[in-house]
C-alpha positions in Angstrom: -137.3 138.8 -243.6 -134.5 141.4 -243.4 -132.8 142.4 -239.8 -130.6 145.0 -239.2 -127.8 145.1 -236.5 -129.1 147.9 -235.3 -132.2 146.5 -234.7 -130.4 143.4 -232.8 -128.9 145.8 -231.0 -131.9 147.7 -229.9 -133.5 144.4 -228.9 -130.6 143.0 -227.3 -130.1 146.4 -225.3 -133.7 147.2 -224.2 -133.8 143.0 -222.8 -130.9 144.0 -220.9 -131.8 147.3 -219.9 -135.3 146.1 -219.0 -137.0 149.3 -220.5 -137.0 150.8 -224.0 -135.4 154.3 -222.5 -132.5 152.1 -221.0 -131.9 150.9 -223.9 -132.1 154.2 -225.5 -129.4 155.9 -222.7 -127.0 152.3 -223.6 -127.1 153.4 -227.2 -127.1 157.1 -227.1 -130.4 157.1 -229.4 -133.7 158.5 -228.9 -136.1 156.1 -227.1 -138.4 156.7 -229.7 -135.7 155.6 -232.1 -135.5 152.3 -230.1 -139.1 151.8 -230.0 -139.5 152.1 -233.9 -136.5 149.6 -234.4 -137.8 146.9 -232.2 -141.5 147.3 -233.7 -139.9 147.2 -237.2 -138.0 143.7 -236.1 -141.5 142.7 -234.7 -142.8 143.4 -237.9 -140.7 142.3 -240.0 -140.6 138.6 -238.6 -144.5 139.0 -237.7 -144.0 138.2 -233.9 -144.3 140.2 -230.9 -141.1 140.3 -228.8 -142.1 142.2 -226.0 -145.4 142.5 -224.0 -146.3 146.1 -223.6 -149.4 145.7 -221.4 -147.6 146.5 -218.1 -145.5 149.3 -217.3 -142.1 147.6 -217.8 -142.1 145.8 -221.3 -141.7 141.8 -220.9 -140.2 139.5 -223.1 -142.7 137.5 -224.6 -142.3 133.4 -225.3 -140.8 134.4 -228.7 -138.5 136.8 -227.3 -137.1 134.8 -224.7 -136.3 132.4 -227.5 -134.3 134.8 -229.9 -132.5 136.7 -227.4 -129.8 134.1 -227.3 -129.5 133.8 -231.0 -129.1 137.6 -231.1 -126.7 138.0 -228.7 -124.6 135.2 -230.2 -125.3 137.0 -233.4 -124.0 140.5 -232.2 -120.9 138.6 -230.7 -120.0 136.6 -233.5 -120.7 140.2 -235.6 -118.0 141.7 -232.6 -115.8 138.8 -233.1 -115.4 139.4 -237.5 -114.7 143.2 -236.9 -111.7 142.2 -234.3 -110.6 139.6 -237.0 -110.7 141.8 -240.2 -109.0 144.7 -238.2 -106.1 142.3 -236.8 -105.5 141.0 -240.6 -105.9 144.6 -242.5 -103.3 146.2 -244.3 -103.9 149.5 -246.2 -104.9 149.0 -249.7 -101.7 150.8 -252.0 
């Protein structure tokens, strides 16, 4: 199993957003685009992460239980990119 950060990102932004097209507005994508990454995470781990029987998507059991791990994931992700740009010097 293979994850992308874009695909946590998507996840992590439509959770917060509470709809797919929130999401989609967040990250200046198509909500199309956020649909397709979250059903290729679902895929690719072989869980559904959000119910789509209702008008709003819900977070299923499994969802609930990665969102934490993703947004730690995405923050620790936030946290290496502050650290390698407070330590970088140009290359001569």
């Amino acid at each position: 199993m293979s994850l992308s950060l874009e695909q946590l990102r998507a996840f992590a932004a439509a959770v917060e957003a509470g709809s797919f097209s929130g999401a989609a507005r967040k990250l200046g994508k198509a909500q199309s685009s956020v649909s397709g990454l979250i059903i290729s995470m679902e895929n690719s781990m072989g869980i559904p992460l959000f119910d789509r029987s209702k008008r709003s998507p819900r977070l299923t059991e499994a969802g609930m239980a990665l969102i934490n791990d993703v947004n730690a994931v995405l923050a620790s992700h936030q946290n290496l990119r502050q650290t390698v740009s407070s330590v970088s010097k140009p290359i001569a």
